[in-house]
C-alpha positions, 0 to 999 in steps of 0.5 A: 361339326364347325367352329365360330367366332364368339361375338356379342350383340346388344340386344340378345346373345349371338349365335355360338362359334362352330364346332369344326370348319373344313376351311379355316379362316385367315387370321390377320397379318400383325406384323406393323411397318411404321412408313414414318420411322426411317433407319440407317444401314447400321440401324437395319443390319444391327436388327438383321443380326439381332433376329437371328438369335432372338428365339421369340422373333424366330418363333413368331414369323414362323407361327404366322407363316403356319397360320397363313398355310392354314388359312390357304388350306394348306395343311401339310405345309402348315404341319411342317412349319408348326413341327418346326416351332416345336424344336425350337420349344418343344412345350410351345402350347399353341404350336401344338394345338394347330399342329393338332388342329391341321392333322385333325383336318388331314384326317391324321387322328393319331398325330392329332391326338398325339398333339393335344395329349402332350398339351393335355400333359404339360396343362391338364386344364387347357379347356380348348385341347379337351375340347378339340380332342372331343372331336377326334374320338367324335370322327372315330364315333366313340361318343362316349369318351367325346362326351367325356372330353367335353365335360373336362372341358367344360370344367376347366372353362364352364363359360366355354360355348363350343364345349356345350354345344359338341356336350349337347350334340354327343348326348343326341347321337347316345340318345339322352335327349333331355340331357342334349337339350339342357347342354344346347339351351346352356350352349345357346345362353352363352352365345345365341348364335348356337341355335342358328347351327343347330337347327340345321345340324344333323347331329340332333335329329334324335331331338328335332320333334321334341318341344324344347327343340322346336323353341329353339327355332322359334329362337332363330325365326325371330333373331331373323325378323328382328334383323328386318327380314320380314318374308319367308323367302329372306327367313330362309335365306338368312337362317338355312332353315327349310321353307316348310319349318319356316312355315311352321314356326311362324304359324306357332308364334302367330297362335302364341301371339308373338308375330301378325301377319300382313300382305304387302304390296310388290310391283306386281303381285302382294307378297306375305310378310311377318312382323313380330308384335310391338311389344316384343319388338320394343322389347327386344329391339328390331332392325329396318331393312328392305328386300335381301337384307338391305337397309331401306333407303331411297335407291338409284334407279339402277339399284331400284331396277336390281331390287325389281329384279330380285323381286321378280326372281323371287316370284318365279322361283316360288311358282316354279316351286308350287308348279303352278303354270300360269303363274310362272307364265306370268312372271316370265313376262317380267323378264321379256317385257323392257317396260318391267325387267326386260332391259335389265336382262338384255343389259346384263342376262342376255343368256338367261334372256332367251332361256326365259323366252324359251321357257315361255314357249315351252310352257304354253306347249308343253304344260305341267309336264315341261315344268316338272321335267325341268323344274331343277333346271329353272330353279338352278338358273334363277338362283345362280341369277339371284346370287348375281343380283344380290351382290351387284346390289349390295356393291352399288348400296355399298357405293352409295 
């Protein structure tokens, strides 16, 4: 289960914040120096000695401090600090709820518990400690005092979207399908980002084949294209989704009427891309974007041969894929020929440039055999290439 930011956008709802996360985002240092303001050595000495006994600044460096830890995951350290605060204030509220938090995350659900019960006792309402003492009794499979919790959580805060969305997912694990579903679409109409988590969220397979949840994906795919990603290699890339229930839910949406389909031309093949209807994307308002989710814009020529790249990664990974020889043959060429992307790999991917080569010669040999036997391999090698390419683009778009 993960957690995530509430953010609001204005043409639809966002996606919703995760249910837990492993590693725990750096909160921003607030502390402020004013360079303008000059003080003199009584001035400094006089604030030394005030913050000394002044419980609050004490107890707000600290804090920081444990947050810091945390977000270095550096979780122990941080629980020792947070205990720190406690004996300051022993009813201090937010130490206790990341005290609880980081022993959650050392897999102390005792101490965990400890922690959000004492919350729980000084404010029986405080809808983030029910929440998060949901996801204790969800990592010992209680799921029956899980959902529990999150119902009193959902009372004290009924516009609480992480609440809804761990309701939906602990119904899917009791099997009420029908109740799971209910709780994830009320999840994702506080926050559209929900539906993005969970269509990869293995706590809803019991609902995966059911109508309403195949909505809900095809909420996802047109979030996507209206973000300008237009090709379902991107789709993929952008939503986590599998290239099958991409497929899929665009095959759907096309016999609904919602998206067209086009073939569009790419420096050496055609490509298919899919594009939501006028009216809908009036309606709802669309984003224009080239490849990779980059606005489409006039490029330098070595971003345009770093587009051209990317595109030709795209090619042979999809050919390696379909294990179709010839193809990938073809699109080797891409990477030897200087006339096409050769210079590009000699400049920057001589490694990947031989073993492109070699490929080559192997494929002619070997045939059908030498692709499957190594289909794993290409696409590693090509990935970790894409993951290059992209951000060398974004950087120079950045530049730019």
């Amino acid at each position: 289960m993960d957690s995530t930011s509430n953010e609001k956008s204005d043409e639809m709802p966002e996606f919703f914040r995760e249910k837990k996360e492993k590693s725990v985002k750096k909160e921003p240092n607030k502390r402020t120096f004013d360079l303008k303001k000059k003080q003199t050595g009584t001035e400094l000495a006089k604030k030394s000695e005030t913050s000394l006994i002044d419980a609050d600044f004490n107890r707000n460096k600290l804090f920081s401090k444990g947050i810091n830890l945390m977000a270095d995951e550096k979780l122990e350290d941080a629980s020792h600090v947070f205990e720190m605060i406690l004996r300051i204030n022993p009813n201090d509220v937010d130490a206790l709820l990341k005290l609880g938090y980081s022993r959650f995350h050392l897999e102390d659900y005792t101490e965990s518990m400890r922690a959000y019960d004492k919350v729980l006792d000084i404010d029986v309402t405080n809808a983030d400690a029910w929440n998060l003492k949901s996801l204790v009794y969800y990592e010992r499979k209680v799921y029956g005092k899980a959902l529990d919790c999150a119902d009193k959580s959902i009372d004290s805060d009924p516009t609480f979207g992480m609440a809804w969305y761990n309701r939906s997912c602990y119904l899917s694990m009791l099997n009420q399908i029908p109740e799971s579903l209910d709780a994830l679409v009320r999840s994702i109409e506080i926050d559209v980002k929900n539906a993005k988590r969970a269509v990869k969220d293995k706590d809803f397979m019991n609902v995966r084949l059911e109508e309403g949840f195949k909505r809900i994906v095809e909420v996802v795919v047109i979030e996507s294209l209206r973000q300008g990603y237009h090709t379902i290699g991107s789709i993929v890339w952008t939503t986590f989704l599998d290239k099958e229930d991409v497929i899929n839910c665009l095959t759907r949406l096309m016999k609904k009427g919602l998206v067209v389909k086009h073939e569009k031309r790419q420096v050496w093949s055609t490509i298919d891309t899919y594009d939501l209807i006028p009216e809908m994307a009036n309606k709802i308002g669309t984003i224009k974007r080239g490849m990779l989710g980059i606005p489409s814009k006039s490029l330098p020529k070595p971003t345009k041969s770093l587009k051209n790249l990317a595109e030709a990664l795209q090619l042979i990974k999809s050919s390696i894929e379909e294990e179709n020889v010839e193809k990938t043959i073809e699109y080797c060429n891409l990477f030897i020929d200087t006339e096409k992307c050769g210079q590009e790999m000699i400049d920057d991917y001589l490694e990947e440039h031989r073993e492109v080569r070699l490929i080559k010669i192997r494929l002619k040999d070997k045939g059908t055999d030498f692709l499957q036997d190594n289909k794993k391999k290409m696409l590693s090698m090509f990935e970790n290439m894409e993951i290059s390419v992209t951000k060398k683009l974004r950087s120079d778009l950045a530049r730019n």
